[in-house]
C-alpha positions in Angstrom: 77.7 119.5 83.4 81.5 119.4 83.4 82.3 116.1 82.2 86.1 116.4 83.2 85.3 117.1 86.6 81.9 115.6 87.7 82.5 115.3 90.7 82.6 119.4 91.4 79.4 119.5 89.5 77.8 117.2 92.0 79.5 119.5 95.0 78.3 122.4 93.6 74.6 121.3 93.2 74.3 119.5 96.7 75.5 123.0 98.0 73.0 124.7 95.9 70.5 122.4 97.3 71.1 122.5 100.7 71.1 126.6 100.3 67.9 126.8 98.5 66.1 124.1 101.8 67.6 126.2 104.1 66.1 129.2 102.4 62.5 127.3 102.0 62.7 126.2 105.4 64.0 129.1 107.5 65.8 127.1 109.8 69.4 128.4 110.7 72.9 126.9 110.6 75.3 125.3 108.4 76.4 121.6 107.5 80.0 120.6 107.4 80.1 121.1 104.3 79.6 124.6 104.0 81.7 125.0 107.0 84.5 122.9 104.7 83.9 125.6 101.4 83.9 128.5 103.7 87.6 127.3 105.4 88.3 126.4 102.0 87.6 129.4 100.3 89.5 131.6 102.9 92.9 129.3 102.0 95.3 131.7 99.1 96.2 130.0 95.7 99.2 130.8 93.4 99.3 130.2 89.7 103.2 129.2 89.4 105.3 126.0 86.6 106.4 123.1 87.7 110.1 123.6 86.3 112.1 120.2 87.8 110.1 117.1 89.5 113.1 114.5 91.1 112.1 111.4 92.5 113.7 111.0 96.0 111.9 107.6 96.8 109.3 105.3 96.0 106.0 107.4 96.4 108.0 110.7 97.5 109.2 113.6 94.9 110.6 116.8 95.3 108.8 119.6 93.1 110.5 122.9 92.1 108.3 126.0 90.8 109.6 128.2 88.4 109.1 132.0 89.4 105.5 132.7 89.8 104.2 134.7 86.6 103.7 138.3 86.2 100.6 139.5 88.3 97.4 139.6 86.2 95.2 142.5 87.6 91.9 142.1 86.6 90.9 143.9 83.1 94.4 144.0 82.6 95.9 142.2 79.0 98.6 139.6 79.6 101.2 142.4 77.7 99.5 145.3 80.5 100.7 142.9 83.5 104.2 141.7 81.5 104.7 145.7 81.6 103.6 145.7 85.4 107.1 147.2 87.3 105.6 145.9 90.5 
């Protein structure tokens, strides 16, 4: 169990649950959750720093990301990608 994040645990074993009575009971369909991950799983993420954070009001701040990082391809080293022209 990840005990910095229990909460995921519990999300991913309901999931895992629901899948596997589904499975046992042959009915078909999907909950609203796994309607939820699927969206959710379709939406792109970027790895990117946090270089300035300015607070413009109580409650509201203004973030600025540094440059994203060099692209990682998968197998590749981090010096590979840092020698990556593209």
């Amino acid at each position: 169990m990840n005990l910095e994040h229990p909460a995921i645990d519990v999300e991913v074993n309901l999931l895992a649950l629901v899948q596997r009575a589904r499975t046992v009971s042959g009915e078909p369909g999907t909950t609203s959750a796994e309607r939820e991950a699927a969206r959710m799983a379709g939406v792109r993420t970027f790895l990117t720093t946090v270089r300035r954070v300015e607070t413009i009001h109580d409650g509201l701040r203004l973030v600025t990301f540094a440059n994203p990082p060099p692209r990682l391809d998968v197998g590749a080293t981090p010096k590979q990608a840092k020698n990556d022209p593209s």
